[in-house]
C-alpha positions, 0 to 999 in steps of 0.5 A: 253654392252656385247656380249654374245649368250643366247639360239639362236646361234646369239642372242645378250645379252639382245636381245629378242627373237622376236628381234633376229627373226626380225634381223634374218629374216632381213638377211634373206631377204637380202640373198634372194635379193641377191640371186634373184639379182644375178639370174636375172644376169645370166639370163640377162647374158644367154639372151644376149648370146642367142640373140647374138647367134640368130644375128649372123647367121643373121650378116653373112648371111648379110656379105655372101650376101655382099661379094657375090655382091661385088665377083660378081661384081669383076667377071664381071669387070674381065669378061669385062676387059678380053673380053676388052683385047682379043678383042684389041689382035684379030688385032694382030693374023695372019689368012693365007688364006691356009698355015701358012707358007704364013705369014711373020716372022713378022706376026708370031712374032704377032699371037706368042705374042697374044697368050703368052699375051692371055694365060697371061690374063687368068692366071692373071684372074686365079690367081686373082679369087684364091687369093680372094678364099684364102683371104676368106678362111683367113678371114674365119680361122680369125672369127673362131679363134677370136669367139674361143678366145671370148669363151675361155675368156667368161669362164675363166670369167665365172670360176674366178667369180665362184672361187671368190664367196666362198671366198668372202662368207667364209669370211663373214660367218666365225666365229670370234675368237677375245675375 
């Protein structure tokens, strides 16, 4: 059998042309289910995006309050162990009924230490509530940094799918030359 166009761009020798609309009309509709097929894609793609848009806020909100609770916690130990140890160090300060110069050089040694290991304490306690302000602050650079990364790779996805479509496209479209 021969392969030669009549008067339809497409229709076969031989074909008629109630034939040619049926195959004709057949491609078509596979054309429109694929369209709708990759529309509905997309949409699905948009809907999951909005809702993980939407979850988001409510997932950090969720971890804030955690994080907040376990802050707190952490505070009120410190708070404890602070008060715990200031309390242990009262014993050691020397309080002179009318002049400092009536303790012993002993008892100042004791009242010099319990300020130095006060002051120490407080430091610790200090640089204690610093390091976690510094640790949120990285944890906090990390998620941004890692959503930026997850957005930048969603649309070099995005962009690769959209340059593979024409070629697949021109490929299937393309005339053919062979005789």
């Amino acid at each position: 059998m021969t392969v030669s166009v009549l008067g339809m761009p497409g229709q076969l020798a031989n074909e008629s042309i109630a034939e040619y609309r049926q195959r004709f009309q057949a491609q078509l509709a596979l054309i429109e289910a694929e369209e709708q097929r990759q529309a509905a894609a997309e949409a699905a793609r948009l809907q999951a995006e909005a809702a993980a848009a939407a979850e988001k806020p409510r997932l950090q909100a969720e971890a804030d309050a955690d994080t907040q609770a376990r802050r707190k916690e952490a505070q009120d130990l410190l708070q404890w162990h602070e008060a715990a140890s200031i309390e242990k160090l009262k014993f050691w300060h020397f309080e002179p009924s009318e002049h400092h110069e009536d303790a012993t050089p002993e008892e100042q040694h004791k009242e010099f230490l319990a300020k130095l290991v006060t002051r120490l304490v407080y430091t610790c306690n200090h640089l204690q509530s610093e390091l976690t302000n510094l640790r949120r602050a990285v944890r906090n650079h990390k998620d941004l940094h890692e959503d930026a990364t997850r957005a930048l790779d969603s649309r070099v996805h995005d962009l690769e799918q959209v340059a593979q479509r024409p070629d697949a496209g021109e490929s299937s479209s393309a005339p053919s030359t062979a005789n």
